[in-house]
N, C-alpha and C positions, 0 to 999 in steps of 0.2 A: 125429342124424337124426330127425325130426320123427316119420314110421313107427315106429319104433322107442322112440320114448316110455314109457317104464314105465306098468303098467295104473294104476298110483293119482294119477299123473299127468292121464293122460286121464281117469278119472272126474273128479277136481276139475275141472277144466278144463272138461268138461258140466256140471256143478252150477255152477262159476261162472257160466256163458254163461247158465245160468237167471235166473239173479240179476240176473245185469248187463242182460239183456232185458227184466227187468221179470215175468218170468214166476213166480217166485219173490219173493215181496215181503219187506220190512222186517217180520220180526216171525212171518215165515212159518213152518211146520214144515216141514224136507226129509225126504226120505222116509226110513225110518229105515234103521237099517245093515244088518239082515238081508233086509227089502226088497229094496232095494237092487242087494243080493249076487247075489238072486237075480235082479232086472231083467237087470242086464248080464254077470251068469254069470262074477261075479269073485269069489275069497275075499272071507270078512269083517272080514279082516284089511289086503284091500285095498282096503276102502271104509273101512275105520278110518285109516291113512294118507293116502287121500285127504282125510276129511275133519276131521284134524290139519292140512293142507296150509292145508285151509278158514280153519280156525280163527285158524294160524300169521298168516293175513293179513286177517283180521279181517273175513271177509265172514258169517260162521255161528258160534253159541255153544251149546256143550252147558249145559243146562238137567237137575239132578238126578232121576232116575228120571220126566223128561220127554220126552228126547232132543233130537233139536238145530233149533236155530232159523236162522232167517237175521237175521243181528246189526242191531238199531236203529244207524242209524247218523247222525251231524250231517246237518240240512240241505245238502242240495245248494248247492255255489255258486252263483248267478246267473253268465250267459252276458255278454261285455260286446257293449259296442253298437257300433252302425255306427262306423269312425275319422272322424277329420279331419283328414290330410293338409294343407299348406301346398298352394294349388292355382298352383303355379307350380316350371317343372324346373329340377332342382338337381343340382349338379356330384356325384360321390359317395366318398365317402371310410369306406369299412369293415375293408379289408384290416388294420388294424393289431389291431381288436378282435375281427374273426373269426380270428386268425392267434392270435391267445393263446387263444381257447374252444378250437381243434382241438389245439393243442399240449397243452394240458390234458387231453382228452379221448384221446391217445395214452400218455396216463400208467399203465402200470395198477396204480398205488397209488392211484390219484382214482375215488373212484366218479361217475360221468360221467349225469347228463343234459342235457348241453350240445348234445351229437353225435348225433344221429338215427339210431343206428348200430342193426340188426334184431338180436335173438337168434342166434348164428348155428347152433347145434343145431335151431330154428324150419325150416332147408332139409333136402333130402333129400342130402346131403354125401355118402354112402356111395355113392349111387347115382350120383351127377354125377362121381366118383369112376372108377367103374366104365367109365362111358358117356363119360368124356374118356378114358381107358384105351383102351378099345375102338377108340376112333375113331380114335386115334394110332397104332395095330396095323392098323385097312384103309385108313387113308388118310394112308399113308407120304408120298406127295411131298407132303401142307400142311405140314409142317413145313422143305422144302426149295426152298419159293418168295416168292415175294411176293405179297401180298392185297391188291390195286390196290382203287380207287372203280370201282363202288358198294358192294362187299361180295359174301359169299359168298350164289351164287343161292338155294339149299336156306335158306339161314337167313331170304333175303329174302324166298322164298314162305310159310315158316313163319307169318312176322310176318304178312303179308298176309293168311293166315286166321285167326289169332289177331284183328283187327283186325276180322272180323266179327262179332264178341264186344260189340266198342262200336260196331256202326249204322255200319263203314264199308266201305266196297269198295273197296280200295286196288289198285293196278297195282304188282306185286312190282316190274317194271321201274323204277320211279318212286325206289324206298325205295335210303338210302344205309346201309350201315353204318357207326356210329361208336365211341368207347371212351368209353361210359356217353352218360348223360342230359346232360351238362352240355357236353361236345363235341358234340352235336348242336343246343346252345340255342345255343353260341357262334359254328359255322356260319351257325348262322339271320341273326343279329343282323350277322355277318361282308358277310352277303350283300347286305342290305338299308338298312343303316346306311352313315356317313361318322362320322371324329371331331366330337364338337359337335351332333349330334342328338336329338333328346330321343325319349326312348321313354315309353310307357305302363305302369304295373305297378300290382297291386293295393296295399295299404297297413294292416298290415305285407305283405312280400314273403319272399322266399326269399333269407338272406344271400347265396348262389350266385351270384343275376341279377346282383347289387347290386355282386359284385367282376368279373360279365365287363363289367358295365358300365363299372366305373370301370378296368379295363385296357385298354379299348376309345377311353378318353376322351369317352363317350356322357352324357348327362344324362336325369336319373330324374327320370317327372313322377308322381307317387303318386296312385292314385285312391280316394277312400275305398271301402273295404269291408265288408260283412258278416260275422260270423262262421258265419252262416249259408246265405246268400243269395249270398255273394261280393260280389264285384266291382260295384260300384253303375252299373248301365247309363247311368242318367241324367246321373251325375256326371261320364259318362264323354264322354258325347254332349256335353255343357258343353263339356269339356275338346278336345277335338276341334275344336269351333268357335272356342275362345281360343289354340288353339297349334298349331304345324306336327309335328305327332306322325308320326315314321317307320314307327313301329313298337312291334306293345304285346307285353307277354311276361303270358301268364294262364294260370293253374293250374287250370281249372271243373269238376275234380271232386278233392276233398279236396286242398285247400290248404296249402302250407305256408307259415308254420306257423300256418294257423286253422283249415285243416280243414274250410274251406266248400266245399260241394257247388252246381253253379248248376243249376237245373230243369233240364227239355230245353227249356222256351218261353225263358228266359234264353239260352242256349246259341244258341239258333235265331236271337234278337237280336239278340246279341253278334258272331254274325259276318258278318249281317247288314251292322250299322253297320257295321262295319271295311270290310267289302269296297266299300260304297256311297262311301265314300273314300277306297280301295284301301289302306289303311293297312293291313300284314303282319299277322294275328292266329299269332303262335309260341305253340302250345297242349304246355303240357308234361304228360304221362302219365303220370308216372313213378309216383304213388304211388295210380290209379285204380282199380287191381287189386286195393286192399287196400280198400276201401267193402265196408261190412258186409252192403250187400243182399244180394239175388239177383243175382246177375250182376254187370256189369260195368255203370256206367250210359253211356250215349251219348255219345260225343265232339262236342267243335262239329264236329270236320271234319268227321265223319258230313252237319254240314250247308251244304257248302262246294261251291260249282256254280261256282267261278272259279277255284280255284288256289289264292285268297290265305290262305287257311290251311296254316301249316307244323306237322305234326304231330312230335312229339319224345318218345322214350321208351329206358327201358330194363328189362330185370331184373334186375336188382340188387337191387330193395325185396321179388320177388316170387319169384324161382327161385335166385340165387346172387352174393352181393354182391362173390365173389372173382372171377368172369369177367366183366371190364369192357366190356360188347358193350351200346351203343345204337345207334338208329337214329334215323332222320328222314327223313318223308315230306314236301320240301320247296315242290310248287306247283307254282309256275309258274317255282319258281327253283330247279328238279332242276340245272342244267347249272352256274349257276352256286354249289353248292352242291357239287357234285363236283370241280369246278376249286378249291374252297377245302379240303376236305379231304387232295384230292393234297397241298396245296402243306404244309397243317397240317402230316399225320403221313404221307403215303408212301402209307394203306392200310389194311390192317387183320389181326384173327389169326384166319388161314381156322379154322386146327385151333380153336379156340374159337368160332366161330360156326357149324360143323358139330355141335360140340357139344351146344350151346343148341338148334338146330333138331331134334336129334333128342328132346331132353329137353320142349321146346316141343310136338312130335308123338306120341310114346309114350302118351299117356294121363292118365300121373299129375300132370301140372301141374292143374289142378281140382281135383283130391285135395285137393293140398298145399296150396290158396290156402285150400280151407275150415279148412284145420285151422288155419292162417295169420291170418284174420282172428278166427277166435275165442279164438286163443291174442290176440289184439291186443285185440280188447272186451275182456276179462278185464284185464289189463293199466291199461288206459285207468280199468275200473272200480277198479281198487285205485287208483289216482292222484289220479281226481278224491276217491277217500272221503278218504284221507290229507287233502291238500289242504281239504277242507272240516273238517276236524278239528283243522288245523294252523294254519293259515294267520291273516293278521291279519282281523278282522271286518273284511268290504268287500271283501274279495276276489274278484274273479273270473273262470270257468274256462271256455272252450270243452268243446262236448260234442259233438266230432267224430264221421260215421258211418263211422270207418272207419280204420284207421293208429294209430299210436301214439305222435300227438303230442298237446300240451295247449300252449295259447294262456294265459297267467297275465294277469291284471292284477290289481295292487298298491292299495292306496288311493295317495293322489298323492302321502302323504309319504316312500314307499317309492323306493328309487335303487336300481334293479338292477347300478349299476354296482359300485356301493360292495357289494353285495350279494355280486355278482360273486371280489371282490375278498377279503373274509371269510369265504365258503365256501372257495375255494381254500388258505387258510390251513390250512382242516380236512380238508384231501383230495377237495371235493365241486366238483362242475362245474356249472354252469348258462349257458342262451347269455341274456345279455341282453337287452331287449328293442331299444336304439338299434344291433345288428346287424341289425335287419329291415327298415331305413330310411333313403332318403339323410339324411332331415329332423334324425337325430339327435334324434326323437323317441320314446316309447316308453319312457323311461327307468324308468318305474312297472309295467314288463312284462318277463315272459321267458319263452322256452320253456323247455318240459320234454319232455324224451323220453323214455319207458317201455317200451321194446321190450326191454330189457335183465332177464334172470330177474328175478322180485321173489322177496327173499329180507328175513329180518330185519333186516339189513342195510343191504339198498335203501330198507327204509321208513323206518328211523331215520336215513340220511341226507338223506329227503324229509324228514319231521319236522324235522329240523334246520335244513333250508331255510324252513319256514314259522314256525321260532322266531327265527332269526334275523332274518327278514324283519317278525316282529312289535315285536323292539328298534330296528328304524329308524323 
């Protein structure tokens, strides 16, 4: 449980976030351990553990009757640049190579960055614990009925004021409940799609989309994007005018897996043009909550005066990845979004979205998200250093604000697949990068996910990843 973190834990943990903020520089002196001790009124024994922890991962070096520094460390990777997408929709074919990354990633002798999977001592467990307990004790008959469409009302109001968080005003009535983020994107696409359709997505995408599309028999038109910036409006505007686009699926704040965040003046754009062509904008949530800023940053739908934005989320990245409860805010296509979920799954599990509602309203979710994203910079920052230390000269690395993925790109003689295929041999997982793409492009890319403790371990199986990746 995250609360409950050992204190030399959380001092490292603040001293990292310094580091990794920038507020603490290469070369810097941290403040010393008696200091310290006494800033945050911890022994000095447990500022000495902490900053062994420091050490252990190579962010700080003790310097002989000088005391400790914050460690020089390799050049930062470069960021890589806008893609380029084949600008024409293609059938999609990923399920064979996403179905061997996760089967991998279920292994657990494989140390796994393939799988996007959160620390799971990162959530308040003890508490969620407690508070599905409870709730199973006063509200005996959800466990003895059936959880029809839309979902349970109290979890639906929940969300509704959580949602004012990101610039929206949601009608609780409107919001469906579903099981996770990914049944509420495949409702969407369910709603609004025919087989043989071509839909919009950024480029790379989220393997996810990429297999409800190709179960769906839908066709993937890729739009280039930013690692930064996202989703290139322009390119999109192009694309819009050359093809009969149903519908687009976009991630506009922390991306997966790039990690781009889109302005609010992008955002405001974005669903702008969609809606001027009535083309569905399905904006997915799911990992917005973890952005390193202040807050939460604004949703497009926040800027949605027709409907045609379907909003889609869940927690799972952010409160508890073992209660699989999303939702989705669908338009102007609530009715026939309900009628697709009936037909889906029956309903839904009251006793667990009573749950979440009460865990969503108590207080402590704010708590948890900060301690949550800066357990995640931390994270991110030990990845990219690895990686710049590791990796083949040419490399390079997304510097996401927020979550705990990293975007790799190879020089071009590097085969993720082959890559793929040789880590496994060693125990180590990686997702490739032609999972992110109908195009079966990307081959010179993969993600990485570091949500998972970094341990000595962990970095000498990233190590191994960027030595291996230098012999091809």
């Amino acid at each position: 449980m995250l609360d409950a973190a050992p204190l030399y834990q959380q001092v490292a943990e603040a001293i990292g976030h310094l580091i990794a903020s920038g507020t603490l520089r290469s070369g810097q002196r941290v403040p010393s351990v008696r200091r310290l001790s006494q800033q945050r009124r911890v022994s000095v024994s447990t500022v000495l553990q902490a900053y062994k922890q420091l050490e252990d991962a190579g962010l700080i070096e003790a310097r002989p009757q000088s005391g400790y520094y914050v460690k020089r460390r390799a050049l930062p990777a470069p960021e890589p640049e806008l893609s380029h997408p084949p600008q024409r929709p293609l059938a999609v074919e990923v399920n064979a190579l996403a179905d061997l990354v996760l089967s991998a990633g279920h292994d657990p002798e494989v140390i796994t960055f393939g799988i996007a999977w959160p620390r799971a001592d990162n959530f308040p467990l003890e508490r969620i614990r407690r508070v599905l307990s409870a709730r199973a004790r006063r509200s005996r008959d959800a466990i003895g009925r059936y959880g029809g469409p839309p979902g349970s009302e109290e979890f639906r109001r929940a969300i509704a004021r959580r949602a004012l968080e990101w610039g929206c005003h949601l009608d609780y009535r409107n919001i469906v409940t579903t099981m996770g983020c990914m049944e509420a994107i495949n409702l969407a696409l369910r709603a609004v799609t025919q087989p043989g359709d071509t839909v919009a997505l950024e480029s790379p995408t989220y393997y996810g989309f990429l297999q409800i599309l190709e179960s769906l028999r839908l066709r993937a038109l890729e739009i280039p994007t930013h690692p930064r910036a996202g989703i290139s409006l322009d390119a999109l505007e192009v694309a819009l005018r050359a093809h009969d686009v149903k519908a687009s699926v976009v991630m506009p704040t922390l991306s997966n897996p790039i990690g781009a965040t889109m302005t609010d003046r992008a955002k405001q754009r974005l669903v702008a043009l969609l809606a001027a062509r009535r083309v569905p904008l399905i904006e997915d949530q799911g990992y917005a909550e973890l952005h390193s800023g202040r807050g939460t940053p604004r949703a497009a739908k926040s800027y949605d005066r027709s409907g045609n934005v379907m909003l889609c989320g869940s927690f799972t990245k952010t409160l508890c990845p073992g209660l699989k409860a999303g939702w989705i805010e669908p338009g102007r296509w609530r009715d026939r979004v309900r009628m697709l979920k009936f037909v889906a799954s029956g309903g839904h599990n009251e006793l667990v979205e009573l749950t979440l509602a009460e865990l969503l309203e108590s207080g402590g979710y704010e708590r948890s998200l900060r301690q949550l994203r800066r357990y995640n910079t931390l994270q991110v920052e030990h990845g990219r250093r690895v990686i710049a230390e590791s990796f083949p000269r040419g490399t390079r690395v997304t510097q996401p604000a927020g979550g705990y993925i990293l975007w790799v790109e190879l020089p071009r003689r590097c085969d993720s697949i082959v890559l793929f295929e040789e880590l496994l041999e060693r125990r180590i997982s990686i997702a490739p990068g032609p999972m992110f793409s109908a195009t079966g492009r990307y081959r010179n890319c993969l993600r990485i996910a570091v949500g998972q403790p970094w341990s000595e371990r962990t970095e000498k199986a990233l190590r191994e990843v960027g030595r291996l990746a230098s012999g091809l």
